[in-house]
C-alpha positions, 0 to 999 in steps of 0.5 A: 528478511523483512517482515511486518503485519500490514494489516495491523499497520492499517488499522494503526493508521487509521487510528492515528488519522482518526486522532489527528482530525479530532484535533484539528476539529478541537482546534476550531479551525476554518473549513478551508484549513481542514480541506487541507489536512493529508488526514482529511478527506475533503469530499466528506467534508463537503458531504456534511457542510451540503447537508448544512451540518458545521464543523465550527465550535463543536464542543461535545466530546462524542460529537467530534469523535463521531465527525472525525471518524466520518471525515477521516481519510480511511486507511484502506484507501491509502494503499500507496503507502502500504504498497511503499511500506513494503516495498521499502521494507523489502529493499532494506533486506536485500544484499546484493539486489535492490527493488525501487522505485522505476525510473520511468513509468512502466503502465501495462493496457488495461491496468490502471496502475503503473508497476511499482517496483523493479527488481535489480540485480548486483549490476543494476541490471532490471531483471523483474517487474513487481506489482504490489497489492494489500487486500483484506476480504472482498467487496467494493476497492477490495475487488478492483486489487483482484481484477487489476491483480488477476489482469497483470499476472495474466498480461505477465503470462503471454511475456516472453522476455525474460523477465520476472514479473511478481504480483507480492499480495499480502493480507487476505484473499480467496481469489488464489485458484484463480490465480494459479493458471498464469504461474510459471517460473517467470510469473510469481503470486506471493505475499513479501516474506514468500517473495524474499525466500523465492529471491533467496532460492533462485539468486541466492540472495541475502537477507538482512533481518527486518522483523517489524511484525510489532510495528510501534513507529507511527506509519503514516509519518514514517511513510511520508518521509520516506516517499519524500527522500 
């Protein structure tokens, strides 16, 4: 079974795109590179050059960690990669199934999301759909996962097509009550180890071991090659 702590994994990435921009902003770079960076969010670096402040020559310690810190993509808005990550990590653990990536673009109306993953059988044969979230509490992006997550198990509930539909959720939420009336043996709310045992109970499935739970490899990197390949 794949395992990690996507949460820890978030906060990891955080710190490695907080370090990245202080780099490059200890390496004195032109505006126009900075914009560029994958670590760099452009719209705060807009932000600060409207209120006249520059990114050029600083030379304060506690000035560039403060800007980096500022100007930094946050993780939590990185939820492709965690949704990736996971994805990936499940179809490294599966023996005689696989879960990727849709040939074709699968959108649900009123969804904004596509599906991210179909879930395939020995004969390559698309047996489920798979809508993957990462949420930790409540509050601004964090309810937007409960509404599109909530709207796709509800859209999953009034299918009657045979296949299986899983919204995997890891991390934390309260919105599970909520949840509850679309569930059905076609309609599945699980975090990723729950998903792998379910797989593991109805199909009979194998499971390679994956316990990454004390993630060290750098994720962000790691995911990029990944979605690259």
């Amino acid at each position: 079974m794949f395992k990690c702590d996507i949460l820890e994994e978030r906060k990891e990435r955080q710190l490695y795109n907080d370090r990245e921009v202080e780099k490059l902003l200890r390496a004195n770079l032109s505006v126009n590179y900075l914009k560029k960076a994958k670590c760099v969010n452009d719209k705060a670096v807009d932000r600060l050059l409207e209120d006249g402040i520059s990114l050029t020559n600083l030379d304060n310690d506690d000035t560039i960690k403060i800007t980096a810190k500022y100007i930094a993509v946050l993780s939590t808005r990185q939820g492709a990669l965690d949704e990736l990550r996971i994805v990936n990590g499940i179809n490294s653990a599966l023996d005689g199934m696989s879960l990727e990536k849709p040939e074709k673009e699968i959108r649900i109306d009123g969804i904004e999301k596509s599906i991210d993953a179909v879930l395939k059988n020995h004969n390559g044969a698309v047996i489920g759909h798979v809508f993957c979230k990462v949420v930790d509490g409540s509050g601004g992006t964090q309810d937007n996962v409960k509404g599109e997550s909530l709207r796709f198990l509800e859209h999953s509930s009034k299918q009657n097509d045979g296949l299986l539909r899983v919204c995997i959720v890891d991390g934390n939420y309260k919105w599970r009550k909520k949840a509850d009336q679309y569930l059905s043996e076609d309609v599945w709310l699980c975090d990723h180890q729950e998903f792998q045992l379910k797989l593991q109970e109805r199909y009979g499935v194998q499971l390679k071991e994956i316990d990454e739970t004390n993630h060290t490899k750098n994720p962000l990197e790691e995911l990029i090659n990944a979605n690259a390949s």
